[in-house]
Every structure is written in structure tokens, then in C-alpha cells.
C-alpha positions in Angstrom: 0.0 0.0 0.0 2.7 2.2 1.3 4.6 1.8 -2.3 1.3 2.1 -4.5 0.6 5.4 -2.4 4.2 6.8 -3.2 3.7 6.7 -6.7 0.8 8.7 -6.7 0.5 12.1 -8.8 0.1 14.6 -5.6 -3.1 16.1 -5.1 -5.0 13.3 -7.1 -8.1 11.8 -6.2 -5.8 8.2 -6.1 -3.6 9.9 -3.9 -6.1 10.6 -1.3 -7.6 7.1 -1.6 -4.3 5.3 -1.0 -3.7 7.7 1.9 -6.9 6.8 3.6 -5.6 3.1 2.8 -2.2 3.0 4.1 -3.9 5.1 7.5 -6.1 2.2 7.7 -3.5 -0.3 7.8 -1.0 1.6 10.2 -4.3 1.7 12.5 -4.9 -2.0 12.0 -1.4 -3.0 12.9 -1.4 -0.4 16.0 -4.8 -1.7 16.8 -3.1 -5.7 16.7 0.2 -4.2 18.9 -2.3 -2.6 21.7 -4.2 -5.3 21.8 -1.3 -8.3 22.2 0.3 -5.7 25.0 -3.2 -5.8 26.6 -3.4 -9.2 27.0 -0.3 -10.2 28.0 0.0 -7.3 30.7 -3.4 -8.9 31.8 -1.7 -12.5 31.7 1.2 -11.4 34.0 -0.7 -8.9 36.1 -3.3 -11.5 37.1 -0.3 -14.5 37.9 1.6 -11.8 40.1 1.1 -9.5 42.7 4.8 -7.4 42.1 6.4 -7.2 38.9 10.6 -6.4 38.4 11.4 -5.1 35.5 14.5 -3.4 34.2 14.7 0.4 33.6 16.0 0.6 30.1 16.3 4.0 28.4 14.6 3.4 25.2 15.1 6.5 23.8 18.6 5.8 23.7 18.5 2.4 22.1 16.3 3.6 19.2 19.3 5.4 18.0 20.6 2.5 16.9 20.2 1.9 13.2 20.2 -1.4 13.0 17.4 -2.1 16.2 15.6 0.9 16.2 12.7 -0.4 13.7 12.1 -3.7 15.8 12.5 -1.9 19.1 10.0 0.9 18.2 7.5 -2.4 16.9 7.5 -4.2 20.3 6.5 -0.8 22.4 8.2 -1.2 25.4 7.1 1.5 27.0 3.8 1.4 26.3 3.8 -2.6 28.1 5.2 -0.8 31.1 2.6 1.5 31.3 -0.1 -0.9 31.1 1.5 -3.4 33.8 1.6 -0.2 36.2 -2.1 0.6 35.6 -3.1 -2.3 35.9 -0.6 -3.5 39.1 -2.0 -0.1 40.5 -6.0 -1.2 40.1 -5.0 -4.9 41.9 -3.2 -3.1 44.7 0.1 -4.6 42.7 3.9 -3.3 43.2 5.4 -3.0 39.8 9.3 -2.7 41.1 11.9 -0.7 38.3 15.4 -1.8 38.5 17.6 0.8 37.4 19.1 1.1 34.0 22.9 0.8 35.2 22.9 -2.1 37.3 24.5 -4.8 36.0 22.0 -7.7 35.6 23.6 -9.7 32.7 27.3 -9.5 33.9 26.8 -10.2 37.5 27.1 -14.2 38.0 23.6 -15.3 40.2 25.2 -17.5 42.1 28.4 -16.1 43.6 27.7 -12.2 42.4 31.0 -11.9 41.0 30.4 -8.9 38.2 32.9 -9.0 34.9 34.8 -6.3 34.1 33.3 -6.2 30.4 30.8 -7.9 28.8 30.8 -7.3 25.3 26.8 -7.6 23.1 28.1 -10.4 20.8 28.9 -12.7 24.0 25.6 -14.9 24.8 27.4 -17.2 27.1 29.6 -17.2 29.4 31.4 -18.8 32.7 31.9 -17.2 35.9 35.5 -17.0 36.4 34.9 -17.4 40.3 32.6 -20.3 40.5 33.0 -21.8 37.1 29.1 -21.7 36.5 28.2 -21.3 33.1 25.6 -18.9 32.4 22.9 -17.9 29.2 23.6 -14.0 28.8 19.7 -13.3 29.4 18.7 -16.0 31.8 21.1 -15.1 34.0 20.1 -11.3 33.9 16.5 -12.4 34.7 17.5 -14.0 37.7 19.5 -11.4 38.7 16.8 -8.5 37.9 14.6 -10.5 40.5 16.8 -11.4 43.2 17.6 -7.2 42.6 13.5 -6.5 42.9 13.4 -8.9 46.5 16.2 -7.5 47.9 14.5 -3.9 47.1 11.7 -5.0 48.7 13.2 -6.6 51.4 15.2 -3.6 52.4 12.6 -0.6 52.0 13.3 0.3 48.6 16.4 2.1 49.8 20.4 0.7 49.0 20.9 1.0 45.4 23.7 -0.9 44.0 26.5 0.9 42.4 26.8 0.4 38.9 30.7 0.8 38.5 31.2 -2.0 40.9 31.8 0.1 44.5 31.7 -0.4 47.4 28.4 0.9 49.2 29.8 1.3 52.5 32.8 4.3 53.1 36.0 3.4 53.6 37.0 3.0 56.9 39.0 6.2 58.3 42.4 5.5 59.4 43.5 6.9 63.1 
């Protein structure tokens, strides 16, 4: 449709048809997308009372080139927005793990975090335990055991991204 429309001599009565075409089908695949996030949000939202999910800045990541089409298709942010309504009406928690923690280099078992952790690297062995972990199972284990122990302790105690230590350094007398 969206082709057929592009060839169309401006201002033409063909033109306007095929816009009122290709509006119809951007509504019907919107319409589909809404509905599937419904759903689904429903689906989780009536198996769970709290939620964890990861911050993730999505602005940022539709700058990529190469992701930005199938990032913009899933709508994210709009599935966030409908858990958190709908956690909100069911007296739910909906719990948002902040963007710079390091869920998917962090090993669940022992919490030894790598140093880097390169996109391309779907697998990989903790160099303390020797457990091997899948790059995005592990980071969903670890984005819950972050959401419970941000339950557990008040909401307060953030982890520090770079790897610090939480507690100041002693003072030496």
C-alpha cells in the first residue's frame, strides 16, 4: 500500500484514496500491537502481585540503526505503562530496576560482576565459581533477586553500577 501510495501524482483523487488506505492499515497493525500488549499485561498482572522489570532507556536504544525499527515495533514503553495501571488497580507493586545495574554480567550465584561484557557474548562462565551462564537468563535472575532485595530492604540501598563499594572506607587513626 505504502509503495502504490508513493507513486501517486500529488493532489490526485488516487492519492487521497491510498492515503486513507495505508492510515487504515498503520491503525490495524497499531490496533493488533495494543491489543497483544493488553493481553499479556493482563496475563502477568493476574499471575503476580509485584512485577521487576529493568529500567531501560529506550530513547537511547532507538538510535541504533540497525534495532531501532524492531525496538519501536515491540512498544516497550507502552507494556510498562499498562503493567503499572493495571498493578495499580490490583493493589500490585510494579518494582523498576535501574538502567545501570549490571544484571547480565553479574554471576547469580556467587555475584561476582565482569569487568566487560561485550553484546556479541551470549554465554559465558563465571571466572569465580566456574558456572556457566545464558547471557539473558542469568540477567533475569538477577533483575529478581535485585526486585526482592529492594523489597526486602525498604526500597532504599541502590547498588553501584561501577562496581563500588556501598559502605565508606573506613577512616584511618
Amino acid at each position: 500500500m505504502q509503495k502504490k501510495f508513493a507513486r501517486k501524482v500529488k493532489g490526485s483523487h488516487s492519492k487521497n484514496k491510498y492515503k486513507k488506505l495505508v492510515d487504515s492499515v498503520y491503525e490495524r497493525v497499531s490496533n493488533s500491537r495494543q491489543d497483544f500488549l493488553h493481553k499479556l499485561s493482563r496475563k502477568l498482572v493476574d499471575e503476580s502481585q509485584i512485577i521487576v522489570v529493568e529500567n531501560l532507556h529506550f530513547l537511547g536504544m532507538v538510535r541504533n540503526r540497525k534495532l531501532s525499527k524492531s525496538i519501536s515495533d515491540v512498544g516497550w514503553g507502552m507494556f510498562i505503562n499498562f503493567l503499572d495501571y493495571k498493578l495499580k488497580l490490583k493493589d500490585g507493586q510494579l518494582v523498576e530496576i535501574g538502567r545501570f545495574f549490571p544484571s547480565s554480567k553479574t554471576c547469580s550465584c556467587c555475584s561476582h560482576v565482569l569487568d566487560e561484557l561485550t553484546l556479541d557474548i551470549r554465554e559465558w562462565d563465571c571466572p569465580k565459581c566456574n558456572t556457566h551462564h545464558d547471557r539473558d537468563g542469568n540477567a533475569a535472575l538477577n533483575i529478581r533477586n535485585e526486585g526482592i532485595r529492594i523489597l526486602s530492604t525498604g526500597g532504599g540501598n541502590p547498588v553501584l553500577a561501577d562496581g563500588g563499594c556501598v559502605r565508606p572506607p573506613a577512616r584511618s587513626e
